[in-house]
N, CA and C atoms as a LAMMPS dump frame, in Angstrom:
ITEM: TIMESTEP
0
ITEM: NUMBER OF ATOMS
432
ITEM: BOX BOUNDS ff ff ff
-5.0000000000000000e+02 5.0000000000000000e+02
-5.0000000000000000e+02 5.0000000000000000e+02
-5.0000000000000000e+02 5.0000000000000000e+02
ITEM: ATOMS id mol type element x y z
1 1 1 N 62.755 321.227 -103.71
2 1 2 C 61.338 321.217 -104.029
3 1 3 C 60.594 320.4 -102.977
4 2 1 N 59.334 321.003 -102.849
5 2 2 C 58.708 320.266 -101.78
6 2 3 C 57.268 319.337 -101.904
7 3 1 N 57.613 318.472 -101.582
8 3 2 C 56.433 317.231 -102.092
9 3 3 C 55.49 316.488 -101.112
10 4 1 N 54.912 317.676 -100.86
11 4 2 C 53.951 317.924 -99.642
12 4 3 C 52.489 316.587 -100.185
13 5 1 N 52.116 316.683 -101.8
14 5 2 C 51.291 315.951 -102.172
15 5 3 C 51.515 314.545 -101.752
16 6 1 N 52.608 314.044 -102.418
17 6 2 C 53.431 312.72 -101.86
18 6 3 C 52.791 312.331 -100.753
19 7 1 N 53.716 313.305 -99.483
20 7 2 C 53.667 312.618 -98.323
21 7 3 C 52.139 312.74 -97.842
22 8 1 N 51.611 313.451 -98.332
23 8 2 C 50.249 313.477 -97.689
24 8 3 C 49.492 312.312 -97.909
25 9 1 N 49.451 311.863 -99.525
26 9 2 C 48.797 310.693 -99.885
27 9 3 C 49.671 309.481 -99.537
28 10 1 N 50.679 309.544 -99.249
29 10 2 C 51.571 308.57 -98.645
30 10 3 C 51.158 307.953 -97.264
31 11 1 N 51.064 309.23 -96.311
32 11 2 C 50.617 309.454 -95.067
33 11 3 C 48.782 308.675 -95.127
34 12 1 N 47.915 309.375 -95.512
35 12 2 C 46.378 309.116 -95.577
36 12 3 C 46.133 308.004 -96.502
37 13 1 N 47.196 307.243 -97.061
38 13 2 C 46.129 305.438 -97.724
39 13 3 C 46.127 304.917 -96.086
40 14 1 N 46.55 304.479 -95.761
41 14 2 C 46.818 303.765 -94.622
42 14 3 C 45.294 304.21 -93.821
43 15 1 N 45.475 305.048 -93.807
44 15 2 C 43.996 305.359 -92.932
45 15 3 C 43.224 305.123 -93.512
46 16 1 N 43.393 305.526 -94.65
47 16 2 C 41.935 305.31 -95.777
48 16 3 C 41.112 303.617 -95.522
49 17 1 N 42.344 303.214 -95.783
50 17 2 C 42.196 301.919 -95.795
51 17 3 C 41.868 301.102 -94.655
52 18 1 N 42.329 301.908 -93.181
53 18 2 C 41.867 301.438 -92.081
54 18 3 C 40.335 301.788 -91.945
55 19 1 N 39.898 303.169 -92.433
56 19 2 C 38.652 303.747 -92.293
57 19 3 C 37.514 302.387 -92.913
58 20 1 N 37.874 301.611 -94.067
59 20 2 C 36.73 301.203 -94.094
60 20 3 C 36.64 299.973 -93.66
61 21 1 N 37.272 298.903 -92.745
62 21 2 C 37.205 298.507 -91.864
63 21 3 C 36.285 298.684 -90.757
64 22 1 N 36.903 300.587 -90.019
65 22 2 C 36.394 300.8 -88.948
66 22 3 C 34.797 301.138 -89.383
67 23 1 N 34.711 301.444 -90.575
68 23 2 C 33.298 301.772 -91.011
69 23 3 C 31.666 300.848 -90.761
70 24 1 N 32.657 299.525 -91.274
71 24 2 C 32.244 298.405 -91.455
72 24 3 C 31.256 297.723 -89.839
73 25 1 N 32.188 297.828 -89.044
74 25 2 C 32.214 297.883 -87.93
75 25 3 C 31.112 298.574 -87.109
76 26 1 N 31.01 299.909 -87.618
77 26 2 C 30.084 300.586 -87.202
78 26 3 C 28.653 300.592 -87.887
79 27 1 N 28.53 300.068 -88.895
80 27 2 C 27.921 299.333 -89.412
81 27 3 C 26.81 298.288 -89.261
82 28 1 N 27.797 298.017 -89.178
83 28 2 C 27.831 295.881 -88.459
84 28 3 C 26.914 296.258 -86.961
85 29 1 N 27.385 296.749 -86.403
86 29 2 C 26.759 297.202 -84.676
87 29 3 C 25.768 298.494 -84.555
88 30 1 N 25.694 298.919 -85.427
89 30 2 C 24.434 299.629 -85.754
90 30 3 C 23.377 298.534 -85.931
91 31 1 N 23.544 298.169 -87.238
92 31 2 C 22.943 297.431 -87.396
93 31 3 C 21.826 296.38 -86.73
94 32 1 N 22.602 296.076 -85.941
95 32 2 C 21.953 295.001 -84.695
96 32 3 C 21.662 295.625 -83.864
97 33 1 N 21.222 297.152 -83.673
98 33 2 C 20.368 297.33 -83.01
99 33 3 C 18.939 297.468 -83.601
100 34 1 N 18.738 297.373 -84.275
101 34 2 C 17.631 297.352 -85.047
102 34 3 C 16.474 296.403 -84.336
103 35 1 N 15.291 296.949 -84.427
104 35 2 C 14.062 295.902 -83.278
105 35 3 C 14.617 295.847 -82.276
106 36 1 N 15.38 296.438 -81.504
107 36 2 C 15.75 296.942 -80.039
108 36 3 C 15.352 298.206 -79.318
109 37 1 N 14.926 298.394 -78.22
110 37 2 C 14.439 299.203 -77.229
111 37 3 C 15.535 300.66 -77.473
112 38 1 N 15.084 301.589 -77.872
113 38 2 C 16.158 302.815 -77.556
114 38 3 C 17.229 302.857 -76.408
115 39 1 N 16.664 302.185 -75.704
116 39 2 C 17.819 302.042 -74.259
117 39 3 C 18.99 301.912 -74.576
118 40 1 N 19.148 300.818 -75.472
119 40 2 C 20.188 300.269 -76.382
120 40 3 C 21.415 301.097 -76.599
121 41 1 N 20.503 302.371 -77.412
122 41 2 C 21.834 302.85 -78.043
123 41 3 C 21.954 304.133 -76.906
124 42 1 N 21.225 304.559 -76.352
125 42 2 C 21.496 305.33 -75.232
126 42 3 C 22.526 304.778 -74.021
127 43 1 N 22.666 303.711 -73.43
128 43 2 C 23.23 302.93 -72.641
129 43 3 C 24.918 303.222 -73.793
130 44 1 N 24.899 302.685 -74.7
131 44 2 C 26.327 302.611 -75.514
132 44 3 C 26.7 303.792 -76.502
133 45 1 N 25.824 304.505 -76.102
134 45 2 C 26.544 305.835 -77.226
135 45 3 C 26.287 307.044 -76.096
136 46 1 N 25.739 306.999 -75.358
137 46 2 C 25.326 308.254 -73.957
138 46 3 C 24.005 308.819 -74.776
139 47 1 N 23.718 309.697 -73.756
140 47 2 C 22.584 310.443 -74.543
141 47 3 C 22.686 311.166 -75.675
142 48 1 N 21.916 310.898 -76.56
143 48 2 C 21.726 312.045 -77.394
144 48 3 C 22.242 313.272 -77.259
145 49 1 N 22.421 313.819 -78.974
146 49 2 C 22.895 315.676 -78.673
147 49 3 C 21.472 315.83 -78.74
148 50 1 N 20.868 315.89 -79.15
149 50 2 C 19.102 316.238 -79.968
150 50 3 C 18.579 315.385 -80.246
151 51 1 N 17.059 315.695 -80.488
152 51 2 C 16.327 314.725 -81.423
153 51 3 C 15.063 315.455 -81.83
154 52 1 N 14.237 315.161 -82.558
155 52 2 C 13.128 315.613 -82.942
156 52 3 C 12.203 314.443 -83.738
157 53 1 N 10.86 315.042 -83.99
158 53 2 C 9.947 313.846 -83.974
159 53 3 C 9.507 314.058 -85.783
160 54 1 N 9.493 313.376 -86.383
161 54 2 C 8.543 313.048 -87.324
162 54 3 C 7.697 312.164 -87.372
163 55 1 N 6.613 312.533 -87.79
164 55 2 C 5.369 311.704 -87.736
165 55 3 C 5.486 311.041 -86.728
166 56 1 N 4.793 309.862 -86.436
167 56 2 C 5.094 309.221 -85.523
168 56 3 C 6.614 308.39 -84.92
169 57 1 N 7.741 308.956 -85.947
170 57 2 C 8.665 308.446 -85.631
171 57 3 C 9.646 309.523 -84.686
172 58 1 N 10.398 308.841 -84.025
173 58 2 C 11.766 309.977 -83.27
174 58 3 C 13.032 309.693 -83.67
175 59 1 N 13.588 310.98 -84.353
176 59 2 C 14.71 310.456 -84.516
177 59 3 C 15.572 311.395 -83.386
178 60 1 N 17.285 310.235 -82.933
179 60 2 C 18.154 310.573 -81.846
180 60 3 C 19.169 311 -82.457
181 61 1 N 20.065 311.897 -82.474
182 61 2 C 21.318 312.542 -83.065
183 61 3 C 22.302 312.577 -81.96
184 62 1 N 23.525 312.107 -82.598
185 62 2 C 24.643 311.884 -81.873
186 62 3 C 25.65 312.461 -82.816
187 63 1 N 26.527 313.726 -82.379
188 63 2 C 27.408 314.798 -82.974
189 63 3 C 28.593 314.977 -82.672
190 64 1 N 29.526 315.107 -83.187
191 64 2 C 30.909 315.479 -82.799
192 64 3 C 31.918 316.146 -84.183
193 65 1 N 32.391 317.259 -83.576
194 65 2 C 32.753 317.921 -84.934
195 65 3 C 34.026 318.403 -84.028
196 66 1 N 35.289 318.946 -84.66
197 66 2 C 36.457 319.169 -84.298
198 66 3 C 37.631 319.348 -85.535
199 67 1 N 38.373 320.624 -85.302
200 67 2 C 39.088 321.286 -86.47
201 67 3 C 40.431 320.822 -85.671
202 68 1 N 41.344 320.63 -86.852
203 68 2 C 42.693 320.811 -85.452
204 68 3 C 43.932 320.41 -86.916
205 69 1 N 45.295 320.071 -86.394
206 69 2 C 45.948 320.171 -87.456
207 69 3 C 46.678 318.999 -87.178
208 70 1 N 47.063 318.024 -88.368
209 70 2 C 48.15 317.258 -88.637
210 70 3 C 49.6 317.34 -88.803
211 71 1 N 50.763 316.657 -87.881
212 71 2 C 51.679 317.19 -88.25
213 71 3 C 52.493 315.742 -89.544
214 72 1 N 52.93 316.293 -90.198
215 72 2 C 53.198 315.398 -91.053
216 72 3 C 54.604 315.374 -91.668
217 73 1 N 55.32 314.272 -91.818
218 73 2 C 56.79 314.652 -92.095
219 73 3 C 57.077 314.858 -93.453
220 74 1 N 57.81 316.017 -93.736
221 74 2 C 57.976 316.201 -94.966
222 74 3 C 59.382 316.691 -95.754
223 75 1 N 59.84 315.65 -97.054
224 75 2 C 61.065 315.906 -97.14
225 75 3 C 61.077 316.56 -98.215
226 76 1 N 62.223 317.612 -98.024
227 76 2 C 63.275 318.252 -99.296
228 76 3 C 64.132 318.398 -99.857
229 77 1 N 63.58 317.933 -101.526
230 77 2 C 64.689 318.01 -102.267
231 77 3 C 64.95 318.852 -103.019
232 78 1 N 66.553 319.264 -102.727
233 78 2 C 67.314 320.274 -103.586
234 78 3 C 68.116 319.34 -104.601
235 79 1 N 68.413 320.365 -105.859
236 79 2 C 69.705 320.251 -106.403
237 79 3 C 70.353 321.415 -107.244
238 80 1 N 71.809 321.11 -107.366
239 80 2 C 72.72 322.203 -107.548
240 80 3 C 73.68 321.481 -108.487
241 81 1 N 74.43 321.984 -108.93
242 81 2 C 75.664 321.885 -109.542
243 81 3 C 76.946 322.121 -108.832
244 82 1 N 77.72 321.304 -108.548
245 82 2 C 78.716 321.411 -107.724
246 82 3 C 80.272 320.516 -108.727
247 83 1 N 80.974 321.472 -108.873
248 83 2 C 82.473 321.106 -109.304
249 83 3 C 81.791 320.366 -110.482
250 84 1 N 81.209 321.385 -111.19
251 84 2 C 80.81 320.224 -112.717
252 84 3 C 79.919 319.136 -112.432
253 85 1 N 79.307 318.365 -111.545
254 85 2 C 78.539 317.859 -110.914
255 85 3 C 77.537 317.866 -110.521
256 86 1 N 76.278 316.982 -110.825
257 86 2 C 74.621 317.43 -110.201
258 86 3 C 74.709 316.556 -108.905
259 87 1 N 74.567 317.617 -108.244
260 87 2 C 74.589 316.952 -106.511
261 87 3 C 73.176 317.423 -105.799
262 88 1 N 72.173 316.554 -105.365
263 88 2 C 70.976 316.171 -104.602
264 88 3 C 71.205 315.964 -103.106
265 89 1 N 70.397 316.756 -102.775
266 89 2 C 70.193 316.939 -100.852
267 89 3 C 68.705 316.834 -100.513
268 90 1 N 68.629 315.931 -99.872
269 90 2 C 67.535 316.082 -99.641
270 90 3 C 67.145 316.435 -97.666
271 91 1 N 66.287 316.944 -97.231
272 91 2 C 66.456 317.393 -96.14
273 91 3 C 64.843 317.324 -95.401
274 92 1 N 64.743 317.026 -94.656
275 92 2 C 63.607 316.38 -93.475
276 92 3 C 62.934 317.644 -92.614
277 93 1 N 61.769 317.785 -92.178
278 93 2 C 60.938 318.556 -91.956
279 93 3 C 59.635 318.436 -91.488
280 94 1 N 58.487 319.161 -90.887
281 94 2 C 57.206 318.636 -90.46
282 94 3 C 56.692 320.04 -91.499
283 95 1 N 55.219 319.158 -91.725
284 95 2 C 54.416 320.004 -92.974
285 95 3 C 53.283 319.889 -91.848
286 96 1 N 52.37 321.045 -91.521
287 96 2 C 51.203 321.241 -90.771
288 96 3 C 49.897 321.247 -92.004
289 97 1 N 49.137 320.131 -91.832
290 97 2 C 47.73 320.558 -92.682
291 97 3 C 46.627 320.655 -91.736
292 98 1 N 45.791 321.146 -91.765
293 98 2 C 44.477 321.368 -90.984
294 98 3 C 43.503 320.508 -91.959
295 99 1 N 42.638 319.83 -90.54
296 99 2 C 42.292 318.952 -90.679
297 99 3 C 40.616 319.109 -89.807
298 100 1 N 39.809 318.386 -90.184
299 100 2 C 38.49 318.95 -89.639
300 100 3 C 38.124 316.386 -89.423
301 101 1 N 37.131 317.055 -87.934
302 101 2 C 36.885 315.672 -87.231
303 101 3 C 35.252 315.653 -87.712
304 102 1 N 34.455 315.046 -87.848
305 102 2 C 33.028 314.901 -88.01
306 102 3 C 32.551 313.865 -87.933
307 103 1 N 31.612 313.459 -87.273
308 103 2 C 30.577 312.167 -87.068
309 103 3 C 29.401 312.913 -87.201
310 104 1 N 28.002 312.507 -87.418
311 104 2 C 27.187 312.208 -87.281
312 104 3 C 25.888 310.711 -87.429
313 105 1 N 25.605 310.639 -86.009
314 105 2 C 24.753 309.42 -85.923
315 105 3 C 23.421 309.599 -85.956
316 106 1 N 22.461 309.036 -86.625
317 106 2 C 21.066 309.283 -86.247
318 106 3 C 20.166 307.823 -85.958
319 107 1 N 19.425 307.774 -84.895
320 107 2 C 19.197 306.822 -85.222
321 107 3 C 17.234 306.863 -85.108
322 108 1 N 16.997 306.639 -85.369
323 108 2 C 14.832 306.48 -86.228
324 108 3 C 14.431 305.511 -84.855
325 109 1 N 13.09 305.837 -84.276
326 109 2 C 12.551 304.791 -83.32
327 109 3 C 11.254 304.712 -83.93
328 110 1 N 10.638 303.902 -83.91
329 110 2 C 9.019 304.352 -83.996
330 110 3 C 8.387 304.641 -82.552
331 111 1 N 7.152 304.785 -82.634
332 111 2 C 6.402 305.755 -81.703
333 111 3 C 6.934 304.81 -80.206
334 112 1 N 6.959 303.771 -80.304
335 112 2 C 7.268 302.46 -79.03
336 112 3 C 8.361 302.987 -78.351
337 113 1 N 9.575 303.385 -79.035
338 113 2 C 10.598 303.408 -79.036
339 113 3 C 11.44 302.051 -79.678
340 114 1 N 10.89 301.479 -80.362
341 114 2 C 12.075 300.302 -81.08
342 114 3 C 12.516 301.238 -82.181
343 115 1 N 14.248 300.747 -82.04
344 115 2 C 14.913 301.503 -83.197
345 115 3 C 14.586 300.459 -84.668
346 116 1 N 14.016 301.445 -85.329
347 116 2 C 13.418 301.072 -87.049
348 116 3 C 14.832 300.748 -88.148
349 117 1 N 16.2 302.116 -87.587
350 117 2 C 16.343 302.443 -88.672
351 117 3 C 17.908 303.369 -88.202
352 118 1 N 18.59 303.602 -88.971
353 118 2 C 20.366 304.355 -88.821
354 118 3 C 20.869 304.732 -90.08
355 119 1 N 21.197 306.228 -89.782
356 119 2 C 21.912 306.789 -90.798
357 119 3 C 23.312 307.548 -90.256
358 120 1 N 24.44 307.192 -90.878
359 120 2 C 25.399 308.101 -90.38
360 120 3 C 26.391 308.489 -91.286
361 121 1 N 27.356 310.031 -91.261
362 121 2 C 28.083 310.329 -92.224
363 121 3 C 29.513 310.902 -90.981
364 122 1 N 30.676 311.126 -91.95
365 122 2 C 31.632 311.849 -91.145
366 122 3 C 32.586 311.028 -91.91
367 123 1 N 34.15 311.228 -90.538
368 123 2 C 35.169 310.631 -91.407
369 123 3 C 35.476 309.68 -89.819
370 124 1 N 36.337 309.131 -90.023
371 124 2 C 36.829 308.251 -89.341
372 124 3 C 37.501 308.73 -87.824
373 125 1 N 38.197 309.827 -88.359
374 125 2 C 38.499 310.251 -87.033
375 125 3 C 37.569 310.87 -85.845
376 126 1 N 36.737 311.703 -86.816
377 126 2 C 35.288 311.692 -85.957
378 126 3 C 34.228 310.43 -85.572
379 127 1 N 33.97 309.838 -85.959
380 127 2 C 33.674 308.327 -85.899
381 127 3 C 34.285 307.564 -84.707
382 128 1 N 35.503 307.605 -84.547
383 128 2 C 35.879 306.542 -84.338
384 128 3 C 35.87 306.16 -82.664
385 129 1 N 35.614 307.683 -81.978
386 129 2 C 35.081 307.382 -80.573
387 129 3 C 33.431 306.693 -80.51
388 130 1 N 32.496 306.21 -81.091
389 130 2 C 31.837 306.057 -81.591
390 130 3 C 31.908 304.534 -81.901
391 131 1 N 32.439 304.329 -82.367
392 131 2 C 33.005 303.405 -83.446
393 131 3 C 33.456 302.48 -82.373
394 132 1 N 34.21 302.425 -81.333
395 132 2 C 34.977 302.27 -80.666
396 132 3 C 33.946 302.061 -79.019
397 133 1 N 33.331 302.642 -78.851
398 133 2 C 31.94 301.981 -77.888
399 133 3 C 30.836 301.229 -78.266
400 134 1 N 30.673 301.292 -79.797
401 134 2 C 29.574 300.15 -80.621
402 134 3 C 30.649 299.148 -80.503
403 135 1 N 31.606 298.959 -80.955
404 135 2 C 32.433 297.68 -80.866
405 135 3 C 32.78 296.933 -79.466
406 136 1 N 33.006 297.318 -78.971
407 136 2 C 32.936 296.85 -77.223
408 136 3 C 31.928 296.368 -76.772
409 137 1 N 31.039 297.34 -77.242
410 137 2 C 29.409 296.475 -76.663
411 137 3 C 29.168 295.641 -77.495
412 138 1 N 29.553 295.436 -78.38
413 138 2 C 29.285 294.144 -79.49
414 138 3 C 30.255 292.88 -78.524
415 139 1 N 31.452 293.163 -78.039
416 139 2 C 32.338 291.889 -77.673
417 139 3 C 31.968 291.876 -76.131
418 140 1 N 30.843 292.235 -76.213
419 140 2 C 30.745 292.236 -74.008
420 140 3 C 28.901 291.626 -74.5
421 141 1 N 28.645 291.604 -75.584
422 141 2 C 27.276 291.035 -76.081
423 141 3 C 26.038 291.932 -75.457
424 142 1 N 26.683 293.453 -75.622
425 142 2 C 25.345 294.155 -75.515
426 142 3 C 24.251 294.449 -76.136
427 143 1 N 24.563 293.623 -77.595
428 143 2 C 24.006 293.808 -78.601
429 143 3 C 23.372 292.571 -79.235
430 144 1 N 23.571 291.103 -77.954
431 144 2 C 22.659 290.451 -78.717
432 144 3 C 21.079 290.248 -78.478
């Protein structure tokens, strides 16, 4: 029998649990750009995918989306009856799940260009290139 559920949730706490850490993080360094010049997050995130204007405000969108598959190890267990006997084998394997990447960043300027304001959704693995240049510029103090 195969216990694909197991290893999967076996496999994904660990991340889970790293995710809100890395969340935090991104967060945290969002955050502090706030009452800063758009340059800011352009300089540490690259340009924009898009943006568009409301009212007098602009908002900047930063995107990354990506499908692809996990390989994940997965074991099986048999059993049988052998010489009057319940005898268990269990036997080792990779389980493929497909798996989808997503970030989205937005971030609000008012008409000046000072950033007002940040909203962002996705999962971690999309995030985390992202995630991972806000944090750097936080420890090189691009962000104070």
């Amino acid at each position: 029998m195969i216990n694909i559920k197991g290893i999967i949730a076996f496999s994904v706490i660990p991340i889970v649990l790293c995710s809100c850490a890395n969340f935090q993080k991104m967060d945290t360094t969002l955050n502090m750009m706030k009452g800063k010049d758009k340059s800011i997050p352009f300089k540490i995130l690259g340009y924009p995918d898009g943006s568009y204007k409301v009212d007098q405000d602009n908002v900047y969108l930063w995107t990354r989306s990506d499908d692809g598959v996990l390989a994940l190890p997965a074991a099986y267990t048999s059993t049988a009856m052998e010489s009057g006997r319940l005898v268990t084998t269990t036997s080792y394997n990779t389980a493929y799940v497909s798996t989808s990447y997503s970030c989205r960043i937005k971030i609000i300027t008012d008409a000046e260009g000072i950033v007002k304001e940040y909203h962002y959704d996705g999962n971690e693995s999309g995030c985390y290139p992202y995630i991972r240049k806000l944090w750097v510029a936080k420890k090189k103090g691009l962000l104070n």
